[in-house]
C-alpha positions as CSV (number, residue, x, y, z in Angstrom):
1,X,-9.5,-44.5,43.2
2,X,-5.8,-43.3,42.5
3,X,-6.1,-44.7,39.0
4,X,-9.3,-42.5,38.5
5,X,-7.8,-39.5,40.0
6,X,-4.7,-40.2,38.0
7,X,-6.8,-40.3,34.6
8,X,-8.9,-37.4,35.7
9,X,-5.7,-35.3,35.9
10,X,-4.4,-36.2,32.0
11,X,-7.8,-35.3,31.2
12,X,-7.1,-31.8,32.8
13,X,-4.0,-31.2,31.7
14,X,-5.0,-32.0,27.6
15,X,-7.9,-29.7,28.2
16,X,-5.6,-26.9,29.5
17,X,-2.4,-27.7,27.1
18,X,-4.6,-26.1,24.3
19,X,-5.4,-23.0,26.7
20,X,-1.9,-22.6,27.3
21,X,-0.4,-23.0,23.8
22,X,-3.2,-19.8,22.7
23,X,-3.0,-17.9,25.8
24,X,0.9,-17.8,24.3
25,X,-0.2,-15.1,22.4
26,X,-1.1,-13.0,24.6
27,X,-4.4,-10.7,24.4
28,X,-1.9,-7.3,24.4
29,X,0.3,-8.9,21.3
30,X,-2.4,-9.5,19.2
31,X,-4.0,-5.7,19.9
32,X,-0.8,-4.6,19.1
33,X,-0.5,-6.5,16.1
34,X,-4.0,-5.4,15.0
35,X,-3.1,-1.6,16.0
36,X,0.3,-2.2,13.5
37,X,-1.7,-3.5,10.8
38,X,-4.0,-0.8,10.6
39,X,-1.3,2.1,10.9
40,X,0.2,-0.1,8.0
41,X,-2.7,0.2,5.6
42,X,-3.2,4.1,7.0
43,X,0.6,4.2,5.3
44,X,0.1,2.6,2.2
45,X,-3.1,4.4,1.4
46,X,-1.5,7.8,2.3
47,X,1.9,7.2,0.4
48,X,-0.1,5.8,-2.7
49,X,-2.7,9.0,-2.9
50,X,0.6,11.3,-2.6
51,X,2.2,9.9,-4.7
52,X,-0.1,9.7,-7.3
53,X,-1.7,13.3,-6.7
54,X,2.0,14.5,-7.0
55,X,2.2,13.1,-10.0
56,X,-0.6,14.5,-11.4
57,X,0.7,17.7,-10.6
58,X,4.1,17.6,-12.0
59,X,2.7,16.3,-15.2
60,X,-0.2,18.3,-15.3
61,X,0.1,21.4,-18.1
62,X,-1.0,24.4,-16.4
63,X,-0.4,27.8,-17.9
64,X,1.7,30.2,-16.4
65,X,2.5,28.3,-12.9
66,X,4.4,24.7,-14.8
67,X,7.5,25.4,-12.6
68,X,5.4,25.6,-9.5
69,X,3.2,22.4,-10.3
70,X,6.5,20.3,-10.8
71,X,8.4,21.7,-7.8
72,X,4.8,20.9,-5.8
73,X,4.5,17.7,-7.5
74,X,7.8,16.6,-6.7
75,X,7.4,17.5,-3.1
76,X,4.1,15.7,-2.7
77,X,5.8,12.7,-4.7
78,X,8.6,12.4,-2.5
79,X,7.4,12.6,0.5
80,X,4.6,9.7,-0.4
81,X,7.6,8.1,-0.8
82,X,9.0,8.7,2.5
83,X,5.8,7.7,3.8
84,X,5.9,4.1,1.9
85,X,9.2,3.3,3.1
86,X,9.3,4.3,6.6
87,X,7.2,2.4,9.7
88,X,5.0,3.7,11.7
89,X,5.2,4.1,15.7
90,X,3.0,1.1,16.1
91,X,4.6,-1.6,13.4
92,X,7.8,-0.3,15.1
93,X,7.1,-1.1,18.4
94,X,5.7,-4.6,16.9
95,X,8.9,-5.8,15.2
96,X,10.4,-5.1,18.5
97,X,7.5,-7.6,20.6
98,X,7.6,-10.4,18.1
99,X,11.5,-10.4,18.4
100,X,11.1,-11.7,21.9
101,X,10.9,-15.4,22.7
102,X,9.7,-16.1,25.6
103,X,5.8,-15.3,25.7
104,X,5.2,-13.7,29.2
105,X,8.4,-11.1,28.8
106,X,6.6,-10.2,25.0
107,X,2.7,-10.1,26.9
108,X,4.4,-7.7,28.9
109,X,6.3,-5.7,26.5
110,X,3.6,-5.6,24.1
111,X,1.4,-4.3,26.9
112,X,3.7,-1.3,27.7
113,X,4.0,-0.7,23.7
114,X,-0.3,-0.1,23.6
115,X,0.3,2.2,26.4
116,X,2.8,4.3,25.0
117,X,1.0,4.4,21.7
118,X,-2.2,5.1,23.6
119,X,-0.6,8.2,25.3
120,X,1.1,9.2,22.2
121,X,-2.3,9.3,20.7
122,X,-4.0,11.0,23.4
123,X,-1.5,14.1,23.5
124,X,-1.4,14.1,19.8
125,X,-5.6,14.4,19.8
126,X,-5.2,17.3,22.7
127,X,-2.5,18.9,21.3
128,X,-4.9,19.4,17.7
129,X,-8.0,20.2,19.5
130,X,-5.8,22.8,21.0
131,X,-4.3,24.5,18.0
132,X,-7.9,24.0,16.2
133,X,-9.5,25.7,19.3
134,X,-7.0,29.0,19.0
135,X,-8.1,29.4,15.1
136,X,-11.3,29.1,15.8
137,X,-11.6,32.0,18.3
138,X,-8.9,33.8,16.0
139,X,-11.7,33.5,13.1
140,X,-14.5,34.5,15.3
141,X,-13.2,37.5,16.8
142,X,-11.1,38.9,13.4
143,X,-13.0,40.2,10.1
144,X,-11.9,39.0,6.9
145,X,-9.1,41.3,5.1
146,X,-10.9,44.2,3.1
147,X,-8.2,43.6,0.1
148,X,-10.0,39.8,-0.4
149,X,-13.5,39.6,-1.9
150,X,-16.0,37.6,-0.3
151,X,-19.3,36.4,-1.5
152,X,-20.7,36.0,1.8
153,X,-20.0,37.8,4.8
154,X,-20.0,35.1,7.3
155,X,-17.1,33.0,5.5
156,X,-15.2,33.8,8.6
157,X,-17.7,32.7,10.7
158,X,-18.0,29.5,8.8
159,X,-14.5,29.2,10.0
160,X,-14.8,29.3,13.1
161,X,-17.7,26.7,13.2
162,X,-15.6,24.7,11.5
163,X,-12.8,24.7,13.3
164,X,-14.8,24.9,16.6
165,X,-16.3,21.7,15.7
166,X,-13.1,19.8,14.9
167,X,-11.6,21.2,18.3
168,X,-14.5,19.2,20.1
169,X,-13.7,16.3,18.1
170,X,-10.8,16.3,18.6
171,X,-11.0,16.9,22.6
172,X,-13.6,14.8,23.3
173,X,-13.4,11.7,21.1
174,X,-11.2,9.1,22.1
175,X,-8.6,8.1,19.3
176,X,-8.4,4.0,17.9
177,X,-5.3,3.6,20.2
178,X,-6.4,4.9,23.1
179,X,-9.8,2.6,22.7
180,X,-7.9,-0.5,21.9
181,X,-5.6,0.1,24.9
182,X,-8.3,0.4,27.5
183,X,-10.2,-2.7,26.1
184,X,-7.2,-4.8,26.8
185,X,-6.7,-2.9,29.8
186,X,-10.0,-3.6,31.5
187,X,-9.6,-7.4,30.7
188,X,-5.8,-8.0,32.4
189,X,-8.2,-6.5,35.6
190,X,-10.3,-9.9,35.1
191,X,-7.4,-12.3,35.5
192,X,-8.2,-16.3,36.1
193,X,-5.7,-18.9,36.9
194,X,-6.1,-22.9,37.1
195,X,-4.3,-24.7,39.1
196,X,-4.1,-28.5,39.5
197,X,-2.3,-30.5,41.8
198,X,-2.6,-34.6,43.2
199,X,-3.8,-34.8,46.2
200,X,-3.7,-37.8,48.1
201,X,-5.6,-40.5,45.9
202,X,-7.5,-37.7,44.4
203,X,-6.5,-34.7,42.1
204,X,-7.3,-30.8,43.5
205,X,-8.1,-28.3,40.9
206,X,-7.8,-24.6,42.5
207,X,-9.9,-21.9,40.0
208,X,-9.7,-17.8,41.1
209,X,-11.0,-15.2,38.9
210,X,-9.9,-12.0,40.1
211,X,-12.5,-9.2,39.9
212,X,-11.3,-5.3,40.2
């Protein structure tokens, strides 16, 4: 009997070696990690499309206003630039995680780093909806200047729809931080934890799943 208990309890302990090794990584690193990668390829693809539209203008031969496209150009050019070679709030708070050895301390750091970028998000979001919510109301209750000519009538109007619409957006629409964030959230509420121990002759395996 304590020779089957004995065997029982290898058995365990390969089963939950494997567990232990992945849960490593914990779920919070590899959110952040897949938060990082995407602000990365946001980057790349901004910095790439300036860049190249800024070069386009600079180069471009447009009578009258060639001092204005290359000073515009070179703006737009060098701050694609910018944009290429400096990080972004998430892949910065990721080179800081992965730095850190041991995995619980990183879990945990990488866990504070989703909610800072999720609350960076969130006030960022509320802070456009806001400022697209003024102009709105600015275009609805102002006519357009009598000095510009307008085909339509409504083109403030249109505006404000406009804007209105990307104020609600804005407001109400949770941004890809914020989402990720409360998805790994929700799931540290559902913790588990195994725990094995001999037990006389016999081997006692303890499971809670906590539920909140």
């Amino acid at each position: 009997m304590k020779r089957l208990g004995i065997i029982v309890l290898l058995v365990l302990l390969l089963i939950q070696s494997p567990l232990t090794a992945l849960a490593a990584v914990g779920e919070s690193e590899l959110a952040l990690k897949q938060v990082a990668q995407r602000y990365k390829s946001s980057r790349i693809l901004g910095s790439c499309i300036l860049i190249g539209s800024g070069g386009l203008l600079a180069f471009s031969e447009l009578e009258g206003a060639e001092d204005a496209a290359k000073l515009t150009g070179g703006v737009l050019a060098g701050v694609g630039f910018l944009t290429l070679l400096i990080k972004g709030p998430a892949e910065r708070e990721y080179s800081q995680v992965i730095k850190v050895q041991d995995p619980i301390q990183r879990e945990a750091m990488a866990y504070e780093s989703l909610s800072y970028l999720a609350d960076r998000a969130k006030r960022g979001r509320i802070s456009s909806g806001i400022a697209n919510g003024a102009l709105s109301i600015y275009y609805f209750i102002s006519d357009p200047p009598e000095t510009y000519n307008y085909t339509d009538d409504s083109y403030y109007t249109y505006l404000g729809v406009l804007f209105a619409g990307t104020s609600l957006y804005s407001l109400l629409s949770p941004s890809y931080e914020e989402k990720v964030f409360k998805g790994v959230k929700q799931a540290k509420e559902r913790q588990y934890a195994v725990e094995i121990a001999p037990i006389g002759d016999s081997v006692g395996v303890h499971l809670t799943y906590n539920f909140k």
